[in-house]
N, C-alpha and C positions, 0 to 999 in steps of 0.2 A: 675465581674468574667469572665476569658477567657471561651467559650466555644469553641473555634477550636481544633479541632483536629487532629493529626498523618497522618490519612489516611493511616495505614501501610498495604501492600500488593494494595493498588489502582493504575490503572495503567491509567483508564481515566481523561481525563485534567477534560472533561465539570464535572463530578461529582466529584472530589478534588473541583474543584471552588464553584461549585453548595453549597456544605457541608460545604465549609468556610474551609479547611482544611490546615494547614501549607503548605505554598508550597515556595520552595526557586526556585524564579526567574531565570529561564533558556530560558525567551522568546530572547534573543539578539541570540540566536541559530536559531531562523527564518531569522535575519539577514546577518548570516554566509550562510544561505543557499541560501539566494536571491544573495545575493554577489559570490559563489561560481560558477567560471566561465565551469567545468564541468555539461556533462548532467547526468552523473551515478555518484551517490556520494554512496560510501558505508562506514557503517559506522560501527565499531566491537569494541565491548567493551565486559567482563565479564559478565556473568548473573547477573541478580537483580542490573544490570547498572543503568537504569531510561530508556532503547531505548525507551521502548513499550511507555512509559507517553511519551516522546519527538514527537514521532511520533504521538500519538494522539494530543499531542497541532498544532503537522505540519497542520493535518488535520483540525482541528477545526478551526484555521484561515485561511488556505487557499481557503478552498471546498466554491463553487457558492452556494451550497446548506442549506449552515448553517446561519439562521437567528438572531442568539443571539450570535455572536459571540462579540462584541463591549461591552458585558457584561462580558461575559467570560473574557476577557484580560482588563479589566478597571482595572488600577493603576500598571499596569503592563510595564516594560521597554519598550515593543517593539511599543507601542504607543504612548512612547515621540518620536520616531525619524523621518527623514524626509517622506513627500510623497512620496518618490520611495519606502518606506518600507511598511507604510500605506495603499496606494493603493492596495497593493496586498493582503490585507483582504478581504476574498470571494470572489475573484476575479478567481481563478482556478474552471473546472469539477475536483475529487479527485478520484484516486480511492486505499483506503487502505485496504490491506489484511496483516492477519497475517498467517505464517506457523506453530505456534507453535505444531497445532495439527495433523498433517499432518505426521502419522507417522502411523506405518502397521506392522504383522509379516513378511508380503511379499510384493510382486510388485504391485501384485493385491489390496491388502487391503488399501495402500498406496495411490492408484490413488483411490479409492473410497473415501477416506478422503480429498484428496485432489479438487473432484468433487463435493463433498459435502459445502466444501467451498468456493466454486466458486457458486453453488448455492445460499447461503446467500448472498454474492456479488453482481451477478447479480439480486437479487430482491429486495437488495437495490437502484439500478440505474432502474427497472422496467418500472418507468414511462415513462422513452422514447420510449417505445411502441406506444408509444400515438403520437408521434413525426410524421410530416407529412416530415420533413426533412431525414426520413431512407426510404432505397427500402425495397419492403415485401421482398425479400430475405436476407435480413439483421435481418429484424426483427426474421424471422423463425431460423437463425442461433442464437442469442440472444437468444431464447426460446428453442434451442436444451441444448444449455448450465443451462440454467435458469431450464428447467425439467430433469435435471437428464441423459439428451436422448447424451449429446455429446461423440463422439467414442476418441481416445486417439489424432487421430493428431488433431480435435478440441478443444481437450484439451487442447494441444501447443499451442494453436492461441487466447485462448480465452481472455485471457489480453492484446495482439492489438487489437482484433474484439469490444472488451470493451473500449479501447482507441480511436480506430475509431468512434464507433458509438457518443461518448461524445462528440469528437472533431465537428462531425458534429452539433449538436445538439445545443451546444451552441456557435459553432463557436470561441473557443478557446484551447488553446494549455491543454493538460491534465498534472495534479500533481498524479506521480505514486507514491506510498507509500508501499513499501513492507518489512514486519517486522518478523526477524527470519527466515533468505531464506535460514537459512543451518541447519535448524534440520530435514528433511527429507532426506536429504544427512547424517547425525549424523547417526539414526536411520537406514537406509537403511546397514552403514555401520557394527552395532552390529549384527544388524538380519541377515548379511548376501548376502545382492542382489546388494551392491555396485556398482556396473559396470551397472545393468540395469538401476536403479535408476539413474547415470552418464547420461548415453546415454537421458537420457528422459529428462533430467533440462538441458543438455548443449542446447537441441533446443527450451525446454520452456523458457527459459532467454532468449536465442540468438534471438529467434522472439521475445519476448516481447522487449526488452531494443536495441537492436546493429540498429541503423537506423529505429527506429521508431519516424515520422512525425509526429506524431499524441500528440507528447511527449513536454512536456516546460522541465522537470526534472523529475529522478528516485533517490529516499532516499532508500537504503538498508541497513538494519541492521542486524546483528547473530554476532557471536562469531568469525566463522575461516576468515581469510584473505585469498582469494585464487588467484592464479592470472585471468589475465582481458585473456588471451588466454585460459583457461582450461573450466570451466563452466559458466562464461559469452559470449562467442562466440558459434556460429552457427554451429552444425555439418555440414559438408562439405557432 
């Protein structure tokens, strides 16, 4: 008797695989991405696309941090292919956030949800506190964001400050993963605050993604296409 199942509404890889759950093979998209000679790949499809699974399989093979991943992808395309592909299993620092929830009736309510998530964030990468490789001013800065305490233009910063400190740490280039980076812009724009919420994502993108060293590649996913001059660049 088959017991797998649908997994309908799952959007994590490790627990599809986990559960034994139907899963039609889209790892050759890790492929596409190693190959893909851009550093910002953004990626827009319709809701209930698969991004969110996609982006969680990105992570599950990429991130230094994941110890079962070779279990996770066993029989799976992307480890028939060659070494240049395979190597790069755990081989990245990751860092993925989603925006899904990232929504407010105002400006204010908005950056609280959005600090909020940047707190589970950063106490998933926590341990590098422990790091003899960061200055305590680094570390204090990490901890402003990690408790709640960061004011708004740390806010802007906190996804390089986060990229840097990784970088150092493990002395490799970071996998930035960010999923649903236009439902706060969606939201912002029903409720009304559009233009504020504008002004604040063109320098939170702009510092995070435009000449950031610290970076190997950025995967973005949502629905709008917008252009690489309007809320991907840096207010001036």
């Amino acid at each position: 008797m088959n017991t797998q199942g649908i997994g309908i509404g799952t959007s994590d890889f490790k627990k599809m695989r986990v559960k034994d759950n139907y899963y039609i093979d889209k790892t050759m998209y890790i492929k596409e991405i190693i190959d893909n000679k851009s550093e910002i790949i953004l990626v827009t499809r319709p809701r209930r696309f698969g991004k969110t699974l996609n982006m969680s399989m990105l992570k599950y093979y990429f991130d230094i941090n994941n110890k079962d991943s070779k279990e996770l992808f066993k029989g799976l395309k992307i480890l028939d292919q060659e070494e240049k592909y395979t190597s790069k299993m755990n081989y990245y620092p990751c860092i993925y956030i989603t925006l899904k929830d990232v929504v407010g009736k105002n400006f204010k309510n908005m950056m609280l949800a959005l600090q909020t998530e940047l707190v589970e964030l950063f106490i998933e990468h926590s341990k590098i506190l422990e790091s003899e490789k960061l200055l305590d001013i680094e570390k204090e800065m990490f901890k402003e964001v990690m408790n709640l305490k960061a004011n708004e233009v740390a806010t802007q910063n906190s996804l390089k400050l986060l990229s840097k400190l990784l970088y150092k740490e493990y002395e490799r280039p970071v996998m930035l993963l960010v999923d649903e980076y236009d439902v706060p812009l969606q939201n912002a724009y029903v409720e009304g605050y559009y233009e504020e919420a504008v002004k604040f994502f063109k320098t939170f993108y702009g510092t995070t993604f435009k000449d950031n060293q610290y970076l190997e590649k950025t995967v973005i996913t949502g629905v709008s296409r917008v252009a690489k001059e309007s809320i991907f660049s840096r207010s001036k």
